[in-house]
N, C-alpha and C positions, 0 to 999 in steps of 0.2 A: 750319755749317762742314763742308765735304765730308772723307768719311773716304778716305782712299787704304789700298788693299787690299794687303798685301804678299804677291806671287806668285812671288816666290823664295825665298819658305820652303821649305827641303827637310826633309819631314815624315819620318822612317823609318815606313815600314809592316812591314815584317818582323815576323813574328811576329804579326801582329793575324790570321789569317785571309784577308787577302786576298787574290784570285784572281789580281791584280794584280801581286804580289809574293808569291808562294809560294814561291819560290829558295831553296834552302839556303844556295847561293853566291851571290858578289855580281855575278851576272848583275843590267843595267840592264833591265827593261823598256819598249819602247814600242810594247807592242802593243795591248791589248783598250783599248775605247773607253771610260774611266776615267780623268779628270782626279787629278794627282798636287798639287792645290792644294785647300784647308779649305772647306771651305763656306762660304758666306757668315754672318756673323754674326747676320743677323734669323733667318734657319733656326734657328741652334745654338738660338739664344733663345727663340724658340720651342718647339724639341723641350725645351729644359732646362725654362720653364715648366709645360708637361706634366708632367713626369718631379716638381718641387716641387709639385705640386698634389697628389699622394699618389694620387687613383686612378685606375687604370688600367683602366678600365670598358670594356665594348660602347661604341663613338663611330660615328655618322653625320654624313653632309657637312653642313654649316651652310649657311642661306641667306648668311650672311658670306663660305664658302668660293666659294658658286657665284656669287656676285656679282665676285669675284677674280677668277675663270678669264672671266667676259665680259667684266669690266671690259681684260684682260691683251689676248686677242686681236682687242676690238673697236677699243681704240686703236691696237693695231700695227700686224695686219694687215687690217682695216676688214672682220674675220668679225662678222655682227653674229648674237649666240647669246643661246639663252633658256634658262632652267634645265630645259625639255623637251629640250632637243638634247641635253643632256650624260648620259654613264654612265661610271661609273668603273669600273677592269678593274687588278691584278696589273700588269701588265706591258703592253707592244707587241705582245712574242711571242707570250703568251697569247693578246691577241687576235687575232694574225692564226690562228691556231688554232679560233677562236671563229667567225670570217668563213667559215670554212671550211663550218662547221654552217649557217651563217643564208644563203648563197649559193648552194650546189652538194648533191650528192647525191654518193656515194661512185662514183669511174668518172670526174667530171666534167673538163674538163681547167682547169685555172688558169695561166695567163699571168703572167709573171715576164721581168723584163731578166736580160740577163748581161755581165758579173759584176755580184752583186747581194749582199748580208749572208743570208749564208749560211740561217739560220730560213728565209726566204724559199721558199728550195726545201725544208728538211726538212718545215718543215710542211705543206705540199705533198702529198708525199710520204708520211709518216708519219700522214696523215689520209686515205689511199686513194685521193686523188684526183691526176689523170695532168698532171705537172707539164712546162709547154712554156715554153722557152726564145727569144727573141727578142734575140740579140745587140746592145750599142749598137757607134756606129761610132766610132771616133776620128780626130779631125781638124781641123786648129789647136789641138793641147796640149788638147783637150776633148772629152767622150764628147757625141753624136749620139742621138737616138732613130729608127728606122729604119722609119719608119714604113708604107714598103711590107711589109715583112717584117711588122711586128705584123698589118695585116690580114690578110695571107696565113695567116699561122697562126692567126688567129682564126676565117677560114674554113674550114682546111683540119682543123682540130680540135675545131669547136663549143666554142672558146671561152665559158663563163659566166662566168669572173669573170679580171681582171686586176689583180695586187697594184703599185703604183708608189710607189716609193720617193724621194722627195721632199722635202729636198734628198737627193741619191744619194749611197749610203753603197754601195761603196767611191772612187768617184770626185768627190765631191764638187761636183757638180754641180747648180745650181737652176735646175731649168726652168723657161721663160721662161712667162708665161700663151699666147704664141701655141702654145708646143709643148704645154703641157696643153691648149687649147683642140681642137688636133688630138686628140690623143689621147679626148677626148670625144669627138667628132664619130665616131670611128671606134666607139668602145663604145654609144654613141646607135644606129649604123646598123646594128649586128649585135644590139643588147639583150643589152651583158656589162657586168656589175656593176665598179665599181670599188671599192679599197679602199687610200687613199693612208696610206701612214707616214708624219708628218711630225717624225718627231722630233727633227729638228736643223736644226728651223726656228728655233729662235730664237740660232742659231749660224751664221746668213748673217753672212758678211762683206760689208767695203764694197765699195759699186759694186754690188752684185747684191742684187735683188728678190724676195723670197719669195711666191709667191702658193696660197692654202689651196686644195687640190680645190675646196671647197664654195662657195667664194665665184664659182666660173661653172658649176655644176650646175644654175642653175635650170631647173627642167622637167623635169630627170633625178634629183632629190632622192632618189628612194626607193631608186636601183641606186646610190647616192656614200657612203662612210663614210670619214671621217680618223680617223689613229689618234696619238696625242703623248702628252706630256709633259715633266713641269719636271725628273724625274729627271737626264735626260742635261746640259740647261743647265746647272743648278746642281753637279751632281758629287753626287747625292744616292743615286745606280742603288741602293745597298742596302738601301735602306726601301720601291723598289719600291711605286709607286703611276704609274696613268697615264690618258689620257681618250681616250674614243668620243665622236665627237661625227656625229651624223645630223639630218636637216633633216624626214626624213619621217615623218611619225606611228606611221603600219605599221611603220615598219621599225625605228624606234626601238623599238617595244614588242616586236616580233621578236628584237631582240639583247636584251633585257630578259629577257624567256621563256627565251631560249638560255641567258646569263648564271646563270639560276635554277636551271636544269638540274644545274648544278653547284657551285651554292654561290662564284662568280667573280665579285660584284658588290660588294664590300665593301672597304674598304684598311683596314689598324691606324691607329689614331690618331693616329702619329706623321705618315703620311705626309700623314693630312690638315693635320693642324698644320702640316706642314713646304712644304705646297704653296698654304696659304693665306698663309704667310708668305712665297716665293716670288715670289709673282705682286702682293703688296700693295707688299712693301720690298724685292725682289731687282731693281729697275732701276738701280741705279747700279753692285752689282757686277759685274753682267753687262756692264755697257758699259766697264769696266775690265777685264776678263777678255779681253773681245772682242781689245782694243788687244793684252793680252800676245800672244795668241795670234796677233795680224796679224803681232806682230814677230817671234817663232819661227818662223810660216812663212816669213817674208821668210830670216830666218837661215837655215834651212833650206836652202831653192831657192838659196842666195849658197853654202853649205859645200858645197853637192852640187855646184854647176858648176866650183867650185875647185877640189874633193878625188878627186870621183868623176865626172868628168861625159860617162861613158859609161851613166851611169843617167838615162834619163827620166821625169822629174818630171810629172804632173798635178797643176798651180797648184789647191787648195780652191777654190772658189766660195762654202761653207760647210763648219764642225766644223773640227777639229784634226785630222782624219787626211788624208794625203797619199797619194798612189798613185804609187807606183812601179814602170817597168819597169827590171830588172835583167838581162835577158835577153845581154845583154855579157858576164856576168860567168858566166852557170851554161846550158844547156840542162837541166837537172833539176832541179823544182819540189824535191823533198824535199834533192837536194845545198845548192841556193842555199840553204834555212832551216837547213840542219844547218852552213853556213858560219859566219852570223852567229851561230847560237848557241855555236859552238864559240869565237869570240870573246867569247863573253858580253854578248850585246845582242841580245833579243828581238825582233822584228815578226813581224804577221802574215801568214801564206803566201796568198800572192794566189791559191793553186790553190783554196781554199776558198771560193771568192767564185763560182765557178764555170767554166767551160771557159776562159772570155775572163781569166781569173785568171792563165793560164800563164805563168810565169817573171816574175812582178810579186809588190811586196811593200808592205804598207799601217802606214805608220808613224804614229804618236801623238805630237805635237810639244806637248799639254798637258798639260805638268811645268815645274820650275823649270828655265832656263838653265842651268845648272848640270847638271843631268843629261841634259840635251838634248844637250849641247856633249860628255860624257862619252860617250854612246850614238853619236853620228855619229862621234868619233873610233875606237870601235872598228868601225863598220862600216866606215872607212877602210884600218883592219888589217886584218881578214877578206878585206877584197877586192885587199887588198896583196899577201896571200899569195898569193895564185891568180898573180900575174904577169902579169896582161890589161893 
């Protein structure tokens, strides 16, 4: 008998800690990328077996877990992986942190779209190495990869490594395999490494095609690394666990070594439990989830044309966050964020995504109805007052 997952539970967070809702007041959130819906029940059950088994020892990945994680991406996205490809890492950020060490030398310059999730540049940046920007282009309600411009500054910078971000967080955008194909072709002809995040690959919506770096690297194996995890699908981010996945021997034992260096190759137990139970029994909440989340952005895009439709909307591709130009309403990035907050309804300020950020703003549509419909009302007010 199939279970129906109820996604309009509205959970109070308050008071727990979370980043998510730290408000004293009853400011809504819908910003940071943090699903306001339970986890899925094979997780809980999971983590809660753990937790009744009494000890809470040193745990390594099981051949059971790694079987999980081939089993997951070999049927979806047809990655066919062997428990040599895989190494486990903290987080995404971490490792694109870690990519930094296994790629370049300090000086080096690394390639990054704009606007892009913000880590992107600081680690970059924060790891001494000369961070180059290549703007996407928009056009039919959807961001472009510019791909003159990338070679140009691959040449004109000595490009070694380019980070791509895949499906694209902030714009939600899943490149097509011809536009990654391009994009190889161009890091092929110059010998600049790539290093794809794919973490909200398993949050394509319908109609659109996810395709993994690695699955058209061959030949280029040793310069490709994806970087994922089931944290973001499943709403798990706080137990933080996530995967490396490489195809090349070198290079695999290379982020290995790197990894060692610091003691960054290891997850707590919970997140393995929580990622073997994920990937074995989280296919049915996930495609229930999916569905909510098709109908808040429909809701969405319909309340924005209705209420506010001087704001330009970028339709997801993939995830629950939306990208929004507001640029009608404010010419100042920090005025337009201190608007909505002064209504009491959070998003994220589109200037932190980078230049191409300016006067745009990136909303979280996965919570229940219910607070969704509450947070667009007040950004309704907010932009009422102004009088545009």
């Amino acid at each position: 008998m199939r279970v129906l997952y109820n996604f309009d539970e509205v959970i109070d967070r308050r008071g727990t800690g979370s980043l998510k809702w730290h408000y004293s007041d009853d400011t809504i959130p819908l910003w940071v990328a943090d699903m306001d819906f339970k986890a899925a029940p094979p997780i809980l059950n999971a983590i809660e077996q753990a937790v009744q088994h009494g000890i809470l020892g040193y745990t390594k990945p099981t051949d059971a877990l790694y079987d999980a994680i081939i089993e997951w991406h070999g049927s979806r996205y047809e990655l066919p992986l062997a428990k040599e490809n895989i190494l486990f890492s903290p987080g995404v950020v971490p490792s694109l942190a870690l990519m930094m060490n296994v790629f370049t030398e300090v000086g080096d310059a690394v390639l990054v779209n704009d606007p892009i999730y913000a880590p992107f540049m600081s680690k970059v940046e924060q790891n001494g190495r000369t961070l180059i920007t290549s703007s996407l282009q928009e056009s039919e309600g959807k961001y472009h990869l510019d791909l003159a411009d990338i070679e140009a500054k691959i040449i004109e910078h000595d490009v070694k490594l380019y980070l791509v971000c895949n499906p694209h967080n902030p714009g939600g955008r899943v490149w097509t395999a011809d536009e990654l194909n391009a994009v190889l072709d161009l890091c092929k002809k110059y010998d600049v490494a790539i290093v794809s995040d794919e973490i909200h690959q398993d949050l394509t919506l319908r109609g659109h095609t996810f395709t993994p770096f690695l699955t058209l690297a061959q030949g280029y194996e040793h310069k490709v690394v994806s970087l994922t995890s089931m944290t973001k699908t499943f709403n798990i981010a706080g137990i933080k666990g996530s995967l490396i996945f490489a195809k090349d021997v070198a290079l695999i034992e290379k982020i290995d070594a790197q990894q060692h260096l610091n003691d960054e190759y290891e997850l707590n137990m919970f997140a393995y439990a929580a990622m073997q139970s994920a990937y074995n029994e989280g296919g049915e909440w996930l495609a229930q989830l999916l569905a909510y989340i098709e109908d808040n952005i429909e809701f969405t895009l319909e309340f924005l044309a209705d209420k506010l439709p001087k704001i330009k909307v970028m339709r997801p591709e993939a995830s629950y966050l939306i990208w929004l130009d507001c640029s009608a309403y404010s010419q100042d990035d920090e005025q337009l964020y201190d608007i909505l907050r002064a209504a009491k309804v959070e998003l994220n300020a589109g200037i932190k995504y980078g230049e191409e950020g300016h006067l745009k703003m990136r909303i979280n549509v996965a919570c229940p109805r219910m607070l969704l419909e509450a947070g667009l009302a007040r950004m309704v007010m907010a932009f009422e007052r102004l009088g545009n």
